[in-house]
N, C-alpha and C positions, 0 to 999 in steps of 0.2 A: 504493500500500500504506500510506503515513503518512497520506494523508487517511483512506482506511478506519479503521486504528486510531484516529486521535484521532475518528473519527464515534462511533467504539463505545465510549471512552473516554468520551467528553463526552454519550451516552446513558445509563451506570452509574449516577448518581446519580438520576434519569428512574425506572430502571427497577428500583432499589431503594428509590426511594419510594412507587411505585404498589405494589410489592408489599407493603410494611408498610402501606401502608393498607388495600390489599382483605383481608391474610394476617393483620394485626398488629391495627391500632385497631378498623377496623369489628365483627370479633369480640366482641375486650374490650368495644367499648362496650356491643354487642346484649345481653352478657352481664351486661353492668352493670346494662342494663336490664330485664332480666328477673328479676335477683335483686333489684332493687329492686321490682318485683313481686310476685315470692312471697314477699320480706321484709314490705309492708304488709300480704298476706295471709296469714302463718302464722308472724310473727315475737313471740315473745314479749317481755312488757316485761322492761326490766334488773332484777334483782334483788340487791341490795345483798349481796355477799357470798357471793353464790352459788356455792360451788364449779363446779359442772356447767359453767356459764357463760363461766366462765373456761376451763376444761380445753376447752371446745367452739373458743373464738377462738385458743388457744395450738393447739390440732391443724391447724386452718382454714390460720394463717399458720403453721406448719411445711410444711405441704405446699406451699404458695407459693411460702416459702424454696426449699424442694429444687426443687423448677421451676426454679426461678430461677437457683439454681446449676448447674440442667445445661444451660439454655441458656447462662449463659455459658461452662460446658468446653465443649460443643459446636461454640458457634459459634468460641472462640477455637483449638481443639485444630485444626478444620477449615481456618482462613486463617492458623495457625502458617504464618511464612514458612519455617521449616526443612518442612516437612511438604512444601510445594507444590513444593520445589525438589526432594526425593526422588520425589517422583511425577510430574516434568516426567522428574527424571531415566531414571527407569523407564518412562517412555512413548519415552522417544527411546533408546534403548537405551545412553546414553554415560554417564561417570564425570561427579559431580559437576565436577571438576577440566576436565571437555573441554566441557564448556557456555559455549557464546557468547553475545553481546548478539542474532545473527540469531537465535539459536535460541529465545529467551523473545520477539522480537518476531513469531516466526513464532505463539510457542500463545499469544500475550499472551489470546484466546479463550477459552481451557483455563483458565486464572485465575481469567479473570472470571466464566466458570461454577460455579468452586470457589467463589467471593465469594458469587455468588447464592443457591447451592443451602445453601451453609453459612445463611446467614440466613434461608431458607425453614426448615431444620430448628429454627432456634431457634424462629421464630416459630409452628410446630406444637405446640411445647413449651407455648408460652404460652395454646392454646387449652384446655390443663387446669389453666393458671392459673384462664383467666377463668369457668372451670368452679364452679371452689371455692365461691366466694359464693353460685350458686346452688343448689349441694348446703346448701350448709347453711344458706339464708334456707328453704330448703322442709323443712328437719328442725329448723329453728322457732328459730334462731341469732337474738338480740336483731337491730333494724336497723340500728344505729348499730355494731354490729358486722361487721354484713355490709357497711357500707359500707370500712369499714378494711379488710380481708379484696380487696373491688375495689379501691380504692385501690393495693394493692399489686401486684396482678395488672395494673392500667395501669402503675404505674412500672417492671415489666417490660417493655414493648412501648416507654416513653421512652427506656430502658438498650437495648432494641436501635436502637431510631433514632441513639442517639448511635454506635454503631458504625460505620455508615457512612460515617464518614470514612476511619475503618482498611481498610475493603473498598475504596474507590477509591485507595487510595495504595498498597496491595499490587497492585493491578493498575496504576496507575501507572509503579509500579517495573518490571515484566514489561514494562509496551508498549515504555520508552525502554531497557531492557538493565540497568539500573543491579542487576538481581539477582545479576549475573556477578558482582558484590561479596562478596554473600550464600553464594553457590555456593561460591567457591575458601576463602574460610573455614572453614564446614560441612564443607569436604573435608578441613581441614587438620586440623579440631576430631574429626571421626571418624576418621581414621587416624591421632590422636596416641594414643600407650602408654605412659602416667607409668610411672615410674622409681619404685621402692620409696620412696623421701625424696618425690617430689612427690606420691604418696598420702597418706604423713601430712600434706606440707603442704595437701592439698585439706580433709582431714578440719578444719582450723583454717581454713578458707574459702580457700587460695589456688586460684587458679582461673586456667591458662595465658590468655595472652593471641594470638589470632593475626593475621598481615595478609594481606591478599589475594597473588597473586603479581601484580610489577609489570608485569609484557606484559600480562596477561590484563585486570585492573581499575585503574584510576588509584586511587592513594592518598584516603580521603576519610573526615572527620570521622566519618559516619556515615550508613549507612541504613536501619539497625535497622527494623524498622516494630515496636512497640510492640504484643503484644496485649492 
């Protein structure tokens, strides 16, 4: 069963690179290149001051932006590690608080398909990124601005390549147990009920602190995983 997990472990990064490239770049690029296409043929020259012009690239790369930002709530909302241990929780039918190391190395599986499928959806996102440029190199957006406009729809697809660290350490944490950490906290953080004084104190930022219980999880600096 450990050789198994660490095969599928040590396959995750394999299998979320092929997928950013068939799902992620090869798109953007086709896309890049086709807007560089209908840019040489229906892109009009800059025009010094041209309102239209500007209001055209400021619409162009707003919509990027917004792309951008939902692939990253997306993808981050998806491999939220609180998120994955509620819905382990609710698949195995037990309290946050009765979750074992067997039992996250039993779906450590279950994770790693959250991982995947989470960064397939972003990278959906991104093929109306890579759209953008060439709606507007074909409704005649100068070239030099359609290229800015693609530029930023690949630096979409590099912002998700970097995440793939965060998807192999969230399922890392799952294969070896170390999420029983995450779990008995999460349990303690949902069923705590400030007291009228630690309301107002949260309203000034204080923010309870909690620890694992000591049978269940050894004491440790941290496992946060970061999204």
């Amino acid at each position: 069963m450990s050789r198994e997990l660490n095969r599928e472990l040590s396959s995750l990064p394999r299998r979320l690179w092929g997928q950013w490239l068939r799902l992620g770049l090869a798109p953007t690029v086709a896309a890049a290149l086709l807007a560089l296409g209908a840019g040489v043929a229906h892109a009009t020259p800059i025009q010094e001051g041209a309102r239209s012009q500007e209001l055209q690239l400021q619409a162009a790369m707003a919509v990027v932006a917004g792309l951008f930002l939902a692939g990253f709530w997306v993808e981050g909302w998806r491999t939220d590690t609180a998120r994955i241990l509620l819905a382990l929780s609710r698949s195995l039918g037990k309290n946050l608080s009765e979750l074992t190391a067997e039992d996250f190395r039993a779906n450590a599986a279950a994770v790693e398909r959250i991982a995947v499928e989470a960064q397939r959806s972003a990278l959906m996102l991104g093929w109306g990124a890579a759209l953008v440029p060439v709606v507007a190199a074909l409704g005649g957006m100068p070239l030099p601005h359609v290229l800015i406009v693609a530029a930023l729809a690949l630096l979409y697809e590099l912002y998700l390549l970097s995440r793939h660290r965060h998807a192999v350490e969230v399922v890392c944490l799952a294969t070896t147990g170390d999420l029983v950490y995450e779990a008995s906290v999460l349990a303690k953080h949902l069923a705590f009920r400030p007291t009228t004084l630690q309301r107002v104190a949260m309203v000034f930022g204080w923010r309870p602190r909690f620890q694992p219980d000591d049978e269940r999880a050894p004491r440790r600096k941290s496992t946060r995983v970061r999204s």
